[in-house]
C-alpha positions as CSV (number, residue, x, y, z in Angstrom):
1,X,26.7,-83.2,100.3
2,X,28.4,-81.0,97.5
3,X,30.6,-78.5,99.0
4,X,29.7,-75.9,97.0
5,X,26.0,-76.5,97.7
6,X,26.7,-76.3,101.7
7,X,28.6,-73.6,101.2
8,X,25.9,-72.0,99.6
9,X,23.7,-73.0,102.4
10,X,25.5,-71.6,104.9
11,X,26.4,-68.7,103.3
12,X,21.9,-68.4,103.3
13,X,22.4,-68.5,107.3
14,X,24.9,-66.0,108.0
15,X,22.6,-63.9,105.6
16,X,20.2,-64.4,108.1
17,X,22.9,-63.9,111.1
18,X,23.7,-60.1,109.6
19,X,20.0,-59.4,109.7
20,X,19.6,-59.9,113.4
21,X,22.7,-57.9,113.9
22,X,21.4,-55.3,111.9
23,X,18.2,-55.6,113.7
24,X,19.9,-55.6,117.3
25,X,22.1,-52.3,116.3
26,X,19.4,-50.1,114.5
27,X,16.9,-51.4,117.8
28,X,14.3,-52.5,115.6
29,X,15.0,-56.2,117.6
30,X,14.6,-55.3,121.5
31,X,15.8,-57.2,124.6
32,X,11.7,-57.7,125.5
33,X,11.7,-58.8,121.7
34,X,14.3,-60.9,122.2
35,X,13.6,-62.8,125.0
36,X,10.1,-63.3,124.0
37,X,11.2,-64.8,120.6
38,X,13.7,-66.8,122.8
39,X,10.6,-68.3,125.0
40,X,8.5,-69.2,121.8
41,X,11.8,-71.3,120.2
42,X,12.1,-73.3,123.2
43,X,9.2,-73.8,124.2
44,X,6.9,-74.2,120.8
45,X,8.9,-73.8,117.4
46,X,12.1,-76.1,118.4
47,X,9.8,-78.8,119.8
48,X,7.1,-79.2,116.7
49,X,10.6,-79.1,114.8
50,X,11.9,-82.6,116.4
51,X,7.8,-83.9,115.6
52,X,7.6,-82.6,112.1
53,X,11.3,-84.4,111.1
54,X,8.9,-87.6,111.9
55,X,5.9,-86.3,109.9
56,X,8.1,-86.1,106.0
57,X,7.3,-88.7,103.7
58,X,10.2,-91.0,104.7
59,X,10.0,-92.1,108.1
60,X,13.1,-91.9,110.4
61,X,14.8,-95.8,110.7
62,X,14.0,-96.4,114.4
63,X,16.3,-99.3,114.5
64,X,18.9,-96.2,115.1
65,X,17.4,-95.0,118.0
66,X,19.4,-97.5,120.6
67,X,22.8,-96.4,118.1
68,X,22.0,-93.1,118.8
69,X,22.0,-92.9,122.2
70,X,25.0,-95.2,122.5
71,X,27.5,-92.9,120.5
72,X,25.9,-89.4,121.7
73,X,26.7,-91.6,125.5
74,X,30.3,-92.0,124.1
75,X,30.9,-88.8,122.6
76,X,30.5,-87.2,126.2
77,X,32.9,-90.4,127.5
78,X,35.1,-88.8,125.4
79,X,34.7,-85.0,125.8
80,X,34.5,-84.7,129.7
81,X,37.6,-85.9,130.0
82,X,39.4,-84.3,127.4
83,X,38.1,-81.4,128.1
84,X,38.8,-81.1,131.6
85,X,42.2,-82.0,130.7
86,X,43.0,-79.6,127.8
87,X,42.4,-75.8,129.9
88,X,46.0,-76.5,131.4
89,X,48.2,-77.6,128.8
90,X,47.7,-73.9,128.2
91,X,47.9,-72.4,131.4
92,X,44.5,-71.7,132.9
93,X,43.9,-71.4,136.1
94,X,41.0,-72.2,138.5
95,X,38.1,-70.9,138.1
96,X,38.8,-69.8,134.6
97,X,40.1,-73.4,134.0
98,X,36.5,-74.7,134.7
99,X,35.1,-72.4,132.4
100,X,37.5,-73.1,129.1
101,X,36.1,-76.8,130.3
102,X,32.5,-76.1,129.7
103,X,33.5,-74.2,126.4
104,X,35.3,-77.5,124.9
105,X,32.5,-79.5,126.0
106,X,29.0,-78.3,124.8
107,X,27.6,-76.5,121.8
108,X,24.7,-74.5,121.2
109,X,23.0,-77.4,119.4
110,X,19.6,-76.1,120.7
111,X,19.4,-72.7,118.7
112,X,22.6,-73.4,116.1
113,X,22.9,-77.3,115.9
114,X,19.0,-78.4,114.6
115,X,19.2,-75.1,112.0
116,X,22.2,-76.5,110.8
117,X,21.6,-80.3,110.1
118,X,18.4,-79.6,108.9
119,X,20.1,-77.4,106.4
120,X,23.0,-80.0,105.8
121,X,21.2,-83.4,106.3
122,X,17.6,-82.5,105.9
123,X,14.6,-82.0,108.0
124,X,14.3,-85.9,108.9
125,X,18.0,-85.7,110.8
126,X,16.7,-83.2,113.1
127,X,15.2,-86.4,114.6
128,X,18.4,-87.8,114.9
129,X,19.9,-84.6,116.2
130,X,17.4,-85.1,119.1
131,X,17.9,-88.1,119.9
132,X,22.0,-87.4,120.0
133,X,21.3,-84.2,122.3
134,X,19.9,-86.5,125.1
135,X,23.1,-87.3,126.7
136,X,24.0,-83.9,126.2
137,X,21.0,-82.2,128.1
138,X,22.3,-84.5,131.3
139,X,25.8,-84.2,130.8
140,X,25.2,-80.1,130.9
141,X,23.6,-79.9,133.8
142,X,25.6,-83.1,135.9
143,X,29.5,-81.8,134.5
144,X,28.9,-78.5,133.1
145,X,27.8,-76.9,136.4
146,X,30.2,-78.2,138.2
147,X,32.8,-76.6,135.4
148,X,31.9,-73.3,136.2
149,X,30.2,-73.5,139.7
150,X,31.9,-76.8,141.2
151,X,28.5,-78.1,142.4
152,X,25.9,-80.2,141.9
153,X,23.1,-79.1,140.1
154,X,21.0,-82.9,140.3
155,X,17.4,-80.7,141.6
156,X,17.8,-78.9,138.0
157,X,18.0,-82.3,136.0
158,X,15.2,-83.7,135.9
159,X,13.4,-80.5,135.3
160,X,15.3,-80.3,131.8
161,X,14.7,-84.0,131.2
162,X,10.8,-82.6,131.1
163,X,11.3,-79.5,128.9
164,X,8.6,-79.0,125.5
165,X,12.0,-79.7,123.8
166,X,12.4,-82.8,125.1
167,X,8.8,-83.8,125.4
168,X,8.8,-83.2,121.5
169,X,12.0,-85.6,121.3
170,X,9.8,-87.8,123.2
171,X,6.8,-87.9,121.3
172,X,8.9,-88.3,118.2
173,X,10.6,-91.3,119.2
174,X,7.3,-92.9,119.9
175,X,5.8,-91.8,116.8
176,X,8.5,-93.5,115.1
177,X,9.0,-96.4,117.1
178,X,5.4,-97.5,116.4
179,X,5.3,-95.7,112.5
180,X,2.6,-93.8,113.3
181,X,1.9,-91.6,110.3
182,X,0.2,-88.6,111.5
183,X,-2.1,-86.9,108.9
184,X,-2.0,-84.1,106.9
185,X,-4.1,-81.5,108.9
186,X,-1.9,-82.5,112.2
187,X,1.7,-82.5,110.4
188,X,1.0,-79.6,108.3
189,X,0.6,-77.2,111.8
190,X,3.7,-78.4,113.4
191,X,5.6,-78.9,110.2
192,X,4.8,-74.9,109.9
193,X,5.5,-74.5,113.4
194,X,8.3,-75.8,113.3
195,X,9.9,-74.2,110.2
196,X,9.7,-71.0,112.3
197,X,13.0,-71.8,114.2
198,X,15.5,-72.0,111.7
199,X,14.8,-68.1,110.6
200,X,14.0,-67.0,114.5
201,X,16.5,-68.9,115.9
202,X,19.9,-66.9,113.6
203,X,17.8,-63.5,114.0
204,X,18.6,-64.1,117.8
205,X,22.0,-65.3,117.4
206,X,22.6,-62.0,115.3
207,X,21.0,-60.0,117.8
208,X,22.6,-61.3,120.5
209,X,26.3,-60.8,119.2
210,X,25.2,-57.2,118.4
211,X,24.4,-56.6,122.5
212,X,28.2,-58.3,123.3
213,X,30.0,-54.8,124.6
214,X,33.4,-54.2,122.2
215,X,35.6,-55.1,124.8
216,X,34.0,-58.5,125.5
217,X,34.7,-59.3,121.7
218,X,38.4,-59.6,121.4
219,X,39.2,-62.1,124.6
220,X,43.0,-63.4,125.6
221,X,44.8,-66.2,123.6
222,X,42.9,-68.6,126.0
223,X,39.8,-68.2,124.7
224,X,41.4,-68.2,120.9
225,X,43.0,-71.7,121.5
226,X,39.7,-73.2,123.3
227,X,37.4,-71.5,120.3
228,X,39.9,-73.3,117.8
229,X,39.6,-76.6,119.8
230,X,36.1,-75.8,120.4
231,X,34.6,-75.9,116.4
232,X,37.4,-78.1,114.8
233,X,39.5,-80.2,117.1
234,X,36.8,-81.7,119.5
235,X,34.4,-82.6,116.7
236,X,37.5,-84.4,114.7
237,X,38.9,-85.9,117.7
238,X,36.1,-87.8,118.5
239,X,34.7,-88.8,114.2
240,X,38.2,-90.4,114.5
241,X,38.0,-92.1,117.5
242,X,34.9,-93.7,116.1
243,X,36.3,-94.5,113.0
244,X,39.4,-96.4,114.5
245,X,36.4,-98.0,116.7
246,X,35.1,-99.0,113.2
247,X,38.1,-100.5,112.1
248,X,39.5,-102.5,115.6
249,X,36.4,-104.0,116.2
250,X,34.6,-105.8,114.0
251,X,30.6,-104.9,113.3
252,X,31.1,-101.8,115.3
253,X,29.7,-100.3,112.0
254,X,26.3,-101.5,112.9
255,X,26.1,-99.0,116.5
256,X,28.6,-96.3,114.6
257,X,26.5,-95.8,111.7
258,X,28.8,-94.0,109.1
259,X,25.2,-91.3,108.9
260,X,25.4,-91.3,112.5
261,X,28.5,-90.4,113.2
262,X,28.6,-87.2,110.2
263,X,25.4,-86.0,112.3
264,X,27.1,-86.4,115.7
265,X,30.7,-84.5,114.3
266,X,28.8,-81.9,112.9
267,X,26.5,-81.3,116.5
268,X,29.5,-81.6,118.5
269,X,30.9,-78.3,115.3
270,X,28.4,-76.3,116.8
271,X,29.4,-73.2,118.9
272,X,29.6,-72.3,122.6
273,X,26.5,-73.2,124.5
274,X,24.6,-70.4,125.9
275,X,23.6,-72.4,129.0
276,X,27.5,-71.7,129.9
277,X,26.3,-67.8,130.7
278,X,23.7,-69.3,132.5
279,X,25.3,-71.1,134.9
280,X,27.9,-68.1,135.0
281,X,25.1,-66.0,135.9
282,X,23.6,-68.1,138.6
283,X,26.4,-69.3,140.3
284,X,27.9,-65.8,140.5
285,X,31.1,-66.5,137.9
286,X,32.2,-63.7,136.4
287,X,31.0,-64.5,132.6
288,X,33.5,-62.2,130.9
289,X,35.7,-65.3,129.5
290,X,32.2,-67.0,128.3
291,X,30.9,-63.9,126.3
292,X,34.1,-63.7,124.6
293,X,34.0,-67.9,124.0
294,X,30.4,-67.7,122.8
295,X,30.9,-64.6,120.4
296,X,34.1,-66.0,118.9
297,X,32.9,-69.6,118.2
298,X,29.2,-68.1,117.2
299,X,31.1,-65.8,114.8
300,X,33.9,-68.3,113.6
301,X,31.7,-71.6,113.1
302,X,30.2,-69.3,110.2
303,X,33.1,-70.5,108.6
304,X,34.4,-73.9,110.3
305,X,31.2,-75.5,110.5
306,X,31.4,-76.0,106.1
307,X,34.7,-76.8,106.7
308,X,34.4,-80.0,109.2
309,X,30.8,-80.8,107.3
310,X,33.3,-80.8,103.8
311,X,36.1,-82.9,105.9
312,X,33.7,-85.6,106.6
């Protein structure tokens, strides 16, 4: 993709980023608002827009489907560890050592990372997206629990694993895997649908960073280096351990598809995942160190996300 068109692109979203901060500090966007909003992404908008990347006029290639899951498998094989390696080269300490974890680890790819491709790669790599998150919904609720909380949260797996987002990723890997080409009066609904979550979706994130209290926004050099690692060295670490993959092995190309792999870097690009507040919330963690990892990568990837999308 040209640079100056993703540029341009992007430059469309944080457009749209400014409006829900505008909206959260002049109260025309409420917390009730908000939430609601929140409830109809998840649960209707984000799922019809998995289906309607199946419902274009070029169907998605399901001989990637198997590929797909492989790398987003390794990807995590790659990040847990790393991850829960990295907090003390720089000096954290427990419990704030588990939380830097979860911060390297997962992005928002729910409300940030679909947006995003779509914009980049087109509404047919949401699919793709979806398929990569997979391995991410289990590895957030087996690993990134026990980051913040240091328990097991198995109970809460398998209730995610039947979500309307990942029923939709369901359905569309069926509708692929048997080419089902739905007609117009059913994928012109969800297509419409589901073009309501890219707009909704950055009004919240706005929103949301305008509710972050001033003196969550700063955070220590901690949460600076794990931000930095977060959106550009994570995402590059593991596009070249893929690509050395590519090169020591021979037909390794055929599982790391080059497209693949762009999609995959550019999901992994994606900021802090709000689930990370979640847990913090739940498990009684102070969440201090997470607002201030969320709002710095949210606010940052505005500007490191064209960067890693023009480095591959």
């Amino acid at each position: 993709m040209d640079i100056n068109v993703l540029l341009s692109q992007m430059t469309i979203l944080f457009l749209v980023v400014i409006a829900g901060y505008i909206c959260g500090r002049t109260r025309l966007m409420t917390v009730p608002l908000s939430k609601g909003l929140s409830g109809l992404i998840v649960n209707l908008t984000c799922p019809c827009l998995v289906l309607a990347s199946t419902m274009g006029e070029a169907m998605p290639d399901r001989r990637l489907i198997l590929p797909l899951l492989i790398v987003g498998t390794a990807t995590y094989a790659i990040l847990l560890p790393v991850s829960a390696y990295l907090p003390r080269l720089w000096g954290c300490k427990d419990p704030e050592r588990g939380l830097h974890s979860f911060m390297l680890t997962f992005g928002n790819v729910g409300f940030i990372g679909y947006p995003v491709v779509a914009s980049v790669f087109g509404p047919e790599a949401v699919f793709y997206a979806a398929i990569l998150n997979v391995p991410n919904t289990i590895s957030v609720f087996v690993w990134g629990a026990r980051f913040i909380a240091g328990c097991d949260v198995s109970g809460s797996l398998l209730s995610r694993l039947v979500t309307p987002a990942m029923i939709g990723t369901y359905l569309s890997i069926i509708v692929v895997c048997t080419a089902w080409h739905a007609p117009h009066i059913i994928a012109q609904p969800i297509t419409m649908i589901g073009n309501i979550t890219v707009p909704a979706s950055l009004l919240i994130i706005g929103y949301s960073i305008s509710q972050i209290p001033a003196k969550h926004m700063a955070g220590g050099p901690h949460v600076w280096i794990t931000s930095f690692c977060r959106l550009l060295v994570m995402p590059l670490l593991v596009f070249a351990v893929f690509q050395l993959i590519v090169l020591a092995i021979p037909g390794a190309s055929i599982v790391f598809d080059p497209s693949i792999v762009r999609i995959n870097t550019l999901i992994i690009a994606m900021p802090v995942a709000s689930f990370g507040t979640i847990f913090c919330l739940k498990y009684g963690v102070d969440e201090t160190v997470m607002a201030q990892g969320t709002f710095l990568t949210t606010v940052l990837s505005l500007a490191t996300i064209p960067i890693v999308a023009g480095l591959l």
